[in-house]
C-alpha positions as CSV (number, residue, x, y, z in Angstrom):
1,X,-52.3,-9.8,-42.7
2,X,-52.8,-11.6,-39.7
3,X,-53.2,-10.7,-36.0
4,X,-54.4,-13.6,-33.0
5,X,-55.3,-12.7,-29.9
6,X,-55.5,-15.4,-27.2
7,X,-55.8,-16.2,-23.4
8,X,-55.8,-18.8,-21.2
9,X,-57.8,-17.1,-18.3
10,X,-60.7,-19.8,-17.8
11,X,-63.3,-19.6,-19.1
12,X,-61.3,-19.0,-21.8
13,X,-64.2,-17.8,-24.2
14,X,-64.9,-15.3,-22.2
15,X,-62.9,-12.9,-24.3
16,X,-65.6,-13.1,-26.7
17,X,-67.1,-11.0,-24.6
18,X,-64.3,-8.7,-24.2
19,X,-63.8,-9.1,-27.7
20,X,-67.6,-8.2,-28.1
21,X,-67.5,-11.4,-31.2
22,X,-69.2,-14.1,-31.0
23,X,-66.6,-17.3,-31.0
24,X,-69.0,-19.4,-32.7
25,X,-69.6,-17.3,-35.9
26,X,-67.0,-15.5,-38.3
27,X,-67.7,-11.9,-39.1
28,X,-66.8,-9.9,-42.0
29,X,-66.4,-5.8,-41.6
30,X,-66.1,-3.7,-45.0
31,X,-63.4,-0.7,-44.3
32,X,-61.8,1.6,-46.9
33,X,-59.1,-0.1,-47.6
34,X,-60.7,-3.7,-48.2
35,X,-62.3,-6.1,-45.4
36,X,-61.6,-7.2,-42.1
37,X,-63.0,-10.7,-40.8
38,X,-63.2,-11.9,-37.3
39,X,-62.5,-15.8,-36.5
40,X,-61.8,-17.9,-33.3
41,X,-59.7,-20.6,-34.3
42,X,-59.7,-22.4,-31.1
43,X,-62.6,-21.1,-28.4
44,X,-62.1,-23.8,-25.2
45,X,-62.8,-23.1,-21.7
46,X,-58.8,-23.7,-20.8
47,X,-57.7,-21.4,-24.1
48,X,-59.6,-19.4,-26.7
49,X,-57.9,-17.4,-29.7
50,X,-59.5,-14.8,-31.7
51,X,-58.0,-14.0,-35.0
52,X,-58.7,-10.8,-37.2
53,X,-57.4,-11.0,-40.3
54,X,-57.1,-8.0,-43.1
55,X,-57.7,-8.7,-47.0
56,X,-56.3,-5.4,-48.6
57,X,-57.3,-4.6,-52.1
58,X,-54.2,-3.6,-53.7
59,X,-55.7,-2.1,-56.8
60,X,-58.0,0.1,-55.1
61,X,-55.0,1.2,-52.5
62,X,-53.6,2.7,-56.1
63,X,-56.6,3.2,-57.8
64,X,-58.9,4.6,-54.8
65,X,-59.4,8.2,-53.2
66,X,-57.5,7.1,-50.1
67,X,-54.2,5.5,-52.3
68,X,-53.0,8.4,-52.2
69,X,-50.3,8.8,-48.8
70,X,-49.2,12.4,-49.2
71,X,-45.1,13.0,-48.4
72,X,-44.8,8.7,-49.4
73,X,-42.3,8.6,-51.7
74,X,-45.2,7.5,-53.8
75,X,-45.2,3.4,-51.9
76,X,-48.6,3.2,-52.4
77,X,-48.8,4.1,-56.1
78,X,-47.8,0.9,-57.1
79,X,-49.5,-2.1,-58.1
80,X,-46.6,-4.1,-56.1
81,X,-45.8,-3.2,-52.6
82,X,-45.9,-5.4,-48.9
83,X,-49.5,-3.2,-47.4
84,X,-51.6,-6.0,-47.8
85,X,-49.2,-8.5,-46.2
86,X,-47.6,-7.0,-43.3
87,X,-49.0,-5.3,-39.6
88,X,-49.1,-1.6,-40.5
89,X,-51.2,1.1,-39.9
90,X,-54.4,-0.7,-41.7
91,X,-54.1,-3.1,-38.9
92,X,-53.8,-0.4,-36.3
93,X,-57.4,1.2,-37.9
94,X,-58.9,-2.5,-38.3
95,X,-58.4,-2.8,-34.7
96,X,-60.0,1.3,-33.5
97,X,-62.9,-0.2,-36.0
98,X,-63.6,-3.9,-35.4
99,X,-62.1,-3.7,-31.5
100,X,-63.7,-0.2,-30.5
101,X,-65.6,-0.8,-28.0
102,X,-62.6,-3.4,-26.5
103,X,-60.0,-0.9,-27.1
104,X,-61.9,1.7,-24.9
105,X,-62.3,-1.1,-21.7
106,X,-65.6,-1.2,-22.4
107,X,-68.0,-4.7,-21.8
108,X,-71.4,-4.8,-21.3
109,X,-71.6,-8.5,-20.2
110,X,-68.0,-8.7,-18.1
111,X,-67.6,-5.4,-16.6
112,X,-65.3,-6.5,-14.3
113,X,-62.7,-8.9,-16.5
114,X,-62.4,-5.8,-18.8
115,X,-60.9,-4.1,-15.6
116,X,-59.0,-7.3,-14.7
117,X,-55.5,-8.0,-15.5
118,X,-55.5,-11.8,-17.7
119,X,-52.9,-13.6,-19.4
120,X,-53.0,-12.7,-22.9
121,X,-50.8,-13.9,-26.1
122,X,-50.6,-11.4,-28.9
123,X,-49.2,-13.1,-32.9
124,X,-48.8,-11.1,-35.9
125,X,-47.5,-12.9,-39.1
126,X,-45.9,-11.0,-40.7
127,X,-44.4,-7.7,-38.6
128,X,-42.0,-4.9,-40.2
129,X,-39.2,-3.9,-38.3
130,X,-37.4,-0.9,-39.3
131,X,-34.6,-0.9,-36.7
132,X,-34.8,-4.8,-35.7
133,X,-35.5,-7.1,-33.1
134,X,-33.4,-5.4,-30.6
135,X,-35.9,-1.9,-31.2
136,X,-39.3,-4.6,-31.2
137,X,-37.8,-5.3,-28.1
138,X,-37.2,-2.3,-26.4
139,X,-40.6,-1.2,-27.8
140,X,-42.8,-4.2,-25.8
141,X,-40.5,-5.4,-23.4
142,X,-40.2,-2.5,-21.0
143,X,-44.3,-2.9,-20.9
144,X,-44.0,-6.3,-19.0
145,X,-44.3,-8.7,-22.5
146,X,-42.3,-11.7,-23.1
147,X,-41.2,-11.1,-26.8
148,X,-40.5,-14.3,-29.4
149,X,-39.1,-13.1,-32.7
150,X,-38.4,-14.9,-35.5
151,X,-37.0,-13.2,-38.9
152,X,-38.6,-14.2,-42.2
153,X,-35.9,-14.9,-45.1
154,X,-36.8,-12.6,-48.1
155,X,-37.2,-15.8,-50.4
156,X,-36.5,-19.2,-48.9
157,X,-35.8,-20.4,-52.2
158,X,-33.2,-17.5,-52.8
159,X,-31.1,-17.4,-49.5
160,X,-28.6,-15.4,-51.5
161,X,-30.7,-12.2,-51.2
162,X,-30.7,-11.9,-47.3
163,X,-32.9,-11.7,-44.5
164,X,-36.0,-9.1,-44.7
165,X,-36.7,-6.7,-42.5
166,X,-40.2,-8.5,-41.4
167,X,-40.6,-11.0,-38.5
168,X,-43.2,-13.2,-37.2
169,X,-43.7,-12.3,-33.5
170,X,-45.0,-13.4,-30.5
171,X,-46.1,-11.4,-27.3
172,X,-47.0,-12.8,-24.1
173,X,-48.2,-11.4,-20.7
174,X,-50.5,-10.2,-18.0
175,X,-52.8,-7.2,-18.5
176,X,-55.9,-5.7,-19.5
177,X,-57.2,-7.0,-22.7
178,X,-57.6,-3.0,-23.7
179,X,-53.9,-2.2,-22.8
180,X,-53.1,-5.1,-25.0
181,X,-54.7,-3.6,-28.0
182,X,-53.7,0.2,-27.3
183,X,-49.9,-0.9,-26.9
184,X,-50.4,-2.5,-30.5
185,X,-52.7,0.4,-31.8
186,X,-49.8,2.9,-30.9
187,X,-46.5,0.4,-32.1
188,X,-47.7,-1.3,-34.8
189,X,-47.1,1.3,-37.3
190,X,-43.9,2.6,-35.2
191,X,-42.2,-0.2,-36.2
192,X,-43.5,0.2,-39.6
193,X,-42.1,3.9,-39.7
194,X,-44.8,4.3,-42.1
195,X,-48.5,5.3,-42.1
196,X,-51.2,5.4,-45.1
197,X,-52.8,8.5,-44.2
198,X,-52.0,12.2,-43.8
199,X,-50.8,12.9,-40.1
200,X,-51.7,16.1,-38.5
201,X,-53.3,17.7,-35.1
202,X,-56.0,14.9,-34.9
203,X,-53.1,12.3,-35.0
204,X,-51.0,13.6,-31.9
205,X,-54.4,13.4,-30.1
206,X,-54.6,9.6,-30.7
207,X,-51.3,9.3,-29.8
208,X,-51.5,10.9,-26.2
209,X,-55.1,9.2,-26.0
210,X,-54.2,5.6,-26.4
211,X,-50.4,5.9,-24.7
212,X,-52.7,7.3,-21.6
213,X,-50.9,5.6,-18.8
214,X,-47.7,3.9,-20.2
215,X,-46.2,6.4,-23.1
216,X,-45.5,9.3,-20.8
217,X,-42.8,7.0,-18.9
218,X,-41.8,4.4,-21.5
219,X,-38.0,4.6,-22.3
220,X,-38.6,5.1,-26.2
221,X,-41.1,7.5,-25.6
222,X,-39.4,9.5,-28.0
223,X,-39.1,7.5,-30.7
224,X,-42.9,6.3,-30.8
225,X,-43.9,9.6,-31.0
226,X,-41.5,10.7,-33.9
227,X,-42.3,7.6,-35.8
228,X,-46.1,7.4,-34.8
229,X,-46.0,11.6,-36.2
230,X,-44.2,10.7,-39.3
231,X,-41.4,12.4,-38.1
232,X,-43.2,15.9,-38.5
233,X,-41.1,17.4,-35.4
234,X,-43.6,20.5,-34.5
235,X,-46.0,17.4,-34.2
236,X,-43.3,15.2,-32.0
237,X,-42.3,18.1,-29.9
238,X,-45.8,19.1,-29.0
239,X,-46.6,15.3,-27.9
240,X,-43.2,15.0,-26.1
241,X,-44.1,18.3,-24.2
242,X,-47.7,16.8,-23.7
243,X,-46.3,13.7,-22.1
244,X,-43.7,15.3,-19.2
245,X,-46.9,17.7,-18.8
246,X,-49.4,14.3,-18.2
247,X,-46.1,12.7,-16.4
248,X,-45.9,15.5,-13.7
249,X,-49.0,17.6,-14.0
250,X,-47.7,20.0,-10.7
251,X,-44.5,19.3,-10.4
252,X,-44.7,21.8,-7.5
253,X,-47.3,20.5,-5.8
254,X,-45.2,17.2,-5.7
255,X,-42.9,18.3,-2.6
256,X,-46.0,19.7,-0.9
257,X,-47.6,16.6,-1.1
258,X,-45.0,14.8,0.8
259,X,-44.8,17.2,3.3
260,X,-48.1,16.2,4.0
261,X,-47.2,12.9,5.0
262,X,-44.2,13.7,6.5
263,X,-46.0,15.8,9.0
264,X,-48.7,13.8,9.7
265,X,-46.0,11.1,10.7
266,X,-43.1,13.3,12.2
267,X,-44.3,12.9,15.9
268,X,-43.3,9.3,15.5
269,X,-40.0,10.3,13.8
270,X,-40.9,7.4,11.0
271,X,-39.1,9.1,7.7
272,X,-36.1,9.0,10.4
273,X,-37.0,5.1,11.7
274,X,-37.3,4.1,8.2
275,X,-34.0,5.4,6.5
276,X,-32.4,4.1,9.5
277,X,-33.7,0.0,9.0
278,X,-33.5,0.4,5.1
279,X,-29.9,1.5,5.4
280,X,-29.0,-1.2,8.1
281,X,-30.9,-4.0,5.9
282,X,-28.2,-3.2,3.6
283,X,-25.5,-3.4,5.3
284,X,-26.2,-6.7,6.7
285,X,-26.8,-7.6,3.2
286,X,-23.0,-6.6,2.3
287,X,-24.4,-4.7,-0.5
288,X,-21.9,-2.7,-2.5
289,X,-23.9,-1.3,-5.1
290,X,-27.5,-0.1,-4.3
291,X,-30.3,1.6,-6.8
292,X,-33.2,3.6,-4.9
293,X,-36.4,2.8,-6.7
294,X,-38.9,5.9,-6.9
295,X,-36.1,8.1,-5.2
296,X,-38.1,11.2,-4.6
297,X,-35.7,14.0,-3.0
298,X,-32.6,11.9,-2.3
299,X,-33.2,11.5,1.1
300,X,-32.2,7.9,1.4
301,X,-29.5,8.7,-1.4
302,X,-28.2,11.4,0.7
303,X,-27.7,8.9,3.5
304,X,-25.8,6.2,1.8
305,X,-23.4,8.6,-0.4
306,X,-22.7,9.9,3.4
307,X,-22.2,6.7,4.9
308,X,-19.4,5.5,2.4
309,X,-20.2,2.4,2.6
310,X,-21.3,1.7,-0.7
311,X,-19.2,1.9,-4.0
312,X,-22.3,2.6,-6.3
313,X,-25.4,4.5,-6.0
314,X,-28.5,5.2,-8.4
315,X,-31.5,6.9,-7.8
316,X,-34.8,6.7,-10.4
317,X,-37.7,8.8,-10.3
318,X,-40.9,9.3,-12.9
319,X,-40.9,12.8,-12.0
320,X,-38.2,15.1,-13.3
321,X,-38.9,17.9,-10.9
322,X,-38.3,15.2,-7.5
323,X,-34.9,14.8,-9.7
324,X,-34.2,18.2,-10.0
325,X,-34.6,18.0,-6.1
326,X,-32.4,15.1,-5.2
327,X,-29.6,16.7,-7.1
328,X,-30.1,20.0,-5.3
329,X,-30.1,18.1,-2.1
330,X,-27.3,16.1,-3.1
331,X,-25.4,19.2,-4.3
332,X,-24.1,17.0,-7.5
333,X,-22.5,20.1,-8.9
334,X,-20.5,20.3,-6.0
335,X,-19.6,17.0,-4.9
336,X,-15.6,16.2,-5.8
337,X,-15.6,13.9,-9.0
338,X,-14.8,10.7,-7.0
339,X,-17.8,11.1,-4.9
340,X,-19.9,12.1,-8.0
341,X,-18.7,9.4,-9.9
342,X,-20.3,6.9,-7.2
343,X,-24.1,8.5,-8.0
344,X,-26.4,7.9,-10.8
345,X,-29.9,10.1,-11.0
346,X,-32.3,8.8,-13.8
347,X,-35.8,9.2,-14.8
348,X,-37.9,5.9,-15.4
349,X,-40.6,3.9,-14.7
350,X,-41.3,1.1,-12.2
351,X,-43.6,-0.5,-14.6
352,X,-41.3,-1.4,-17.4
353,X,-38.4,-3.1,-18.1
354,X,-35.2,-0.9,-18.1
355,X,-31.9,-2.0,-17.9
356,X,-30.3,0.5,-16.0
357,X,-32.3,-0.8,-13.1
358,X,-29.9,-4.3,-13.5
359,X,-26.3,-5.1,-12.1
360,X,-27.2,-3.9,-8.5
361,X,-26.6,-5.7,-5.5
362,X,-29.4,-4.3,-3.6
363,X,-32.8,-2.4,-4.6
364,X,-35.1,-0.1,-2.4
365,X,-38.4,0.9,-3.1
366,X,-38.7,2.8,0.1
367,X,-43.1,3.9,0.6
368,X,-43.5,3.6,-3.0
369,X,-45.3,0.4,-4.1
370,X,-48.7,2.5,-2.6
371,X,-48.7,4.3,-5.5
372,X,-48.9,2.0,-7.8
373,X,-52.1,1.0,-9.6
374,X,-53.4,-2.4,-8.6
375,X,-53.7,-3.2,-12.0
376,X,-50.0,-2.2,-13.0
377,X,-48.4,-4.2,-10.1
378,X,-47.7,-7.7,-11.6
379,X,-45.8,-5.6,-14.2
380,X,-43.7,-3.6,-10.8
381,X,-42.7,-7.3,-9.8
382,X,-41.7,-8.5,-12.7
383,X,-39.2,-5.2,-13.3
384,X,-38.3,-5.6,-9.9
385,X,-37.7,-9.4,-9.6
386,X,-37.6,-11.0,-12.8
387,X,-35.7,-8.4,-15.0
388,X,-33.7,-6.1,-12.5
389,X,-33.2,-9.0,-10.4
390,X,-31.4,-7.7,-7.5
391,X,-29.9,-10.2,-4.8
392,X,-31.3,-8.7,-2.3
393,X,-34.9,-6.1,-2.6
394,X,-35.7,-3.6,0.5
395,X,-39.6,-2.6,0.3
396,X,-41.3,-0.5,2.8
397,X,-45.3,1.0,2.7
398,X,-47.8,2.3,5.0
399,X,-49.7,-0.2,7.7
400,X,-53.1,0.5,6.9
401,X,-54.4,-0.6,10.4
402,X,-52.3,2.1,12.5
403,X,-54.0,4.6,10.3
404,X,-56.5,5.2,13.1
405,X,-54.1,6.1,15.4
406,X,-53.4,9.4,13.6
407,X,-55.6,11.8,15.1
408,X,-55.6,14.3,12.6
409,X,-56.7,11.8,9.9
410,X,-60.2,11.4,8.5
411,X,-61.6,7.7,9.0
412,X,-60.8,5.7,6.3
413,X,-58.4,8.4,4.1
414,X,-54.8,7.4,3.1
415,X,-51.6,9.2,4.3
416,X,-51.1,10.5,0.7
417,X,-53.5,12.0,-1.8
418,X,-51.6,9.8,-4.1
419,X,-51.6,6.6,-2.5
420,X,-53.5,4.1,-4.5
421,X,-54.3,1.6,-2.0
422,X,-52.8,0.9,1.4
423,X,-52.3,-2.5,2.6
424,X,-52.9,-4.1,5.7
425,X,-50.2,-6.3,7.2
426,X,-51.6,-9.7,6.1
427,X,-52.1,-7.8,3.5
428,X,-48.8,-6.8,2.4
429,X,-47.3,-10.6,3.5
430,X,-49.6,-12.2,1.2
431,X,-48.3,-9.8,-1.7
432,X,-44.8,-10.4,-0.2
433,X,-45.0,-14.1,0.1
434,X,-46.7,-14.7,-3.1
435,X,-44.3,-12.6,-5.1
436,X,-41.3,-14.2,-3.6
437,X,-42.7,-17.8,-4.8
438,X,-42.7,-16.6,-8.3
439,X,-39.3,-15.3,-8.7
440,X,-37.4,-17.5,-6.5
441,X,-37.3,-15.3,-3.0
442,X,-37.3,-15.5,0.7
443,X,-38.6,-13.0,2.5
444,X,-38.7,-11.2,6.1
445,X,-40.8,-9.1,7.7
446,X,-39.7,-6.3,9.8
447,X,-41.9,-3.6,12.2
448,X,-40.7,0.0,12.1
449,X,-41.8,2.3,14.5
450,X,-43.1,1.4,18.1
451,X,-45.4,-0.9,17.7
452,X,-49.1,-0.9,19.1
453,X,-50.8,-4.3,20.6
454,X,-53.5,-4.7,18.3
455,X,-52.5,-2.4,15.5
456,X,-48.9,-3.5,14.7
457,X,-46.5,-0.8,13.8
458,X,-47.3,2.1,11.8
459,X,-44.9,1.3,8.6
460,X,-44.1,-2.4,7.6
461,X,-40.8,-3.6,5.6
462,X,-40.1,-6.8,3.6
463,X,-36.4,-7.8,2.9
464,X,-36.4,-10.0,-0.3
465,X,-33.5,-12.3,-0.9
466,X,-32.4,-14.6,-3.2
């Protein structure tokens, strides 16, 4: 079996060194189940490709202590079965052994690139995909990868017998090199369905160990973790409970936390300021349908279902307990069914693709793009931009420079405990401007609040259109 990693960040051969593999040897790994070797098949300054390829011994798979898969259906008892020609499970332990110290972020000699977002290809030869191309899709797509699939006839000689279940696939996008390998560490053998070892405790801790980050809030969160658990549900619905804990830690602390910054702002009636332009930027976009983007309580919600004006609404949160707010806010059990029928609450993600975010004239992400990691924000624009695709894309966030005016907070402290940067306003029109070139926008920038003379106004707002 094969797997090639590549990148065209320059220089290139760099990810030798993320790699921690010399490009200009080939190195050979014994494991239990046979050998891994290590290669780079093309290592140039403008693209290098590391391949690790997997020679199974299919005897001693029958024949060895470890043939035996417990609960198998007795697969790996025979002398004649696909484990050493497709991406399975060996793979996913090739890659924890040969790509440890990788797969953990860690590199001694590029410190900072390990941190760094690159572009990076991902090919596997031969791929199992018990459920199809549409689940390989909903599996990598929703984590910011372009996916090329191509099926693999059973016998190209013997078209007769059908198409196999195996595809040779291609992945392709921006990210850390070790987000790359946990994503294919974690789905590998979830698209398999299948693993060569017994799964207990010590597997659901892998599990929530390498999906730290993007499992807790990726739509088929619940199928990777049946699949990944072997389907053993005490297993699946201790990681599932795991996940909403990592997801929303204290969900009661939440509300709190915004109170915070609500009352350090409410002197300058901004939460009031900013509902206000976000909900007039719409209208003079003519928008019928609008989706609120990290929705929180409802409160912008609550003032379009008010207005009318707008035939469809949609709110999406990560948390489920800010859901559980918005609908109490909303009063959704009491609203009559045509108003109801006009609103849509949903949990999800800003960092992967979902399609219920499509099909809307207008999106708001209203003091939410603060919180999300640096690293995780070429995947936000491409949700936002590329895949949701809105006409028009409302975005508001804090104006790092008025910070000072706030008396009551400490020199260089955000507004939020959550916020993960803030920007400043060239700051935030770079951003702006830049991610408007990519996906085909023009964009405006508007002040909101009263604005100071050298500090600019203490919230800034981009209206995207296309």
């Amino acid at each position: 079996m094969l797997l090639t990693i590549a990148t065209t960040w320059r220089p290139a051969t760099d990810l030798g060194f993320l790699l921690v593999k010399n490009p200009a040897r080939c190195q050979s790994f014994p494991l239990p189940f046979g050998q891994a070797h290590v290669f780079y098949p093309v290592a140039r300054e403008d693209r290098c490709e590391a391949a690790l390829m997997l020679d199974l011994d299919p005897v001693g798979l029958v024949r060895g202590p470890r043939g035996a898969n417990p609960g198998d259906g007795g697969a790996l008892r025979q002398y004649v079965n696909d484990r050493p020609y497709v991406a399975s499970s060996f793979l996913s332990v090739a890659l924890a052994r040969v790509f440890g110290s990788a797969l953990k972020g860690s590199s001694r000699d590029r410190p900072e690139l390990a941190e760094t977002p690159i572009p990076l290809e991902a090919e596997v030869a031969v791929l199992p995909c018990r459920g199809g191309e549409p689940f390989l899709r909903r599996l990598f797509e929703p984590l910011g990868y372009a996916v090329e699939a191509g099926r693999l006839p059973l016998d190209g000689h013997f078209p007769e017998w059908g198409e196999s279940p195996y595809y040779h696939v291609r992945l392709a996008g921006t990210c850390r090199l070790r987000d790359l390998l946990s994503h294919l560490y974690v789905l590998l053998p979830v698209l398999d369905d299948d693993k060569h070892y017994w799964v207990g405790q010590e597997e659901l801790d892998k599990l929530l160990a390498r999906g730290e980050g993007w499992l807790s809030s990726h739509p088929e969160r619940e199928q990777i973790a049946r699949r990944y658990l072997k389907h053993q549900r005490r297993l699946a619905r201790e990681a599932l409970d795991r996940l909403i804990s990592e997801e929303d830690p204290d969900a009661g602390a939440e509300p709190e936390h915004e109170q915070e910054e609500e009352n350090l702002e409410r002197p300058l009636s901004l939460n009031d300021q900013r509902l206000g332009a976000v909900r007039e930027a719409i209208r003079e976009a003519g928008a019928d349908s609008v989706i609120d983007l990290g929705c929180g309580e409802g409160k912008l919600l609550k003032t379009l279902l008010d207005d009318g004006d707008c035939g469809r609404i949609a709110g999406m949160d990560v948390s489920h307990r800010a859901l559980e707010i918005a609908g109490e806010r909303l009063g959704l059990e009491r609203l009559p069914a045509k108003q109801r029928q006009r609103l849509e609450l949903f949990q999800g993600s800003l960092t992967y693709r979902d399609e219920r975010l499509s099909g809307y004239d207008a999106a708001c992400a209203v003091e939410v793009v603060e919180h999300i990691d640096p690293a995780r924000l070429p995947a936000f624009e491409r949700v936002l931009f590329e895949f949701a695709r809105p006409a028009t894309a409302i975005l508001t966030t804090p104006n790092a420079e008025y910070n000072s005016r706030f008396e009551f907070l400490p020199a260089g402290s955000f507004r939020h405990r959550d916020h993960r940067f803030e920007w400043t306003r060239q700051q935030f029109r770079d951003w702006a401007g830049a991610a408007a070139g990519r996906f085909g926008y023009s964009v405006r920038f508007l002040p909101l609040g009263e604005e100071d003379p050298e500090l600019g106004s203490p919230t800034q707002m981009a209206v995207f259109s296309r």
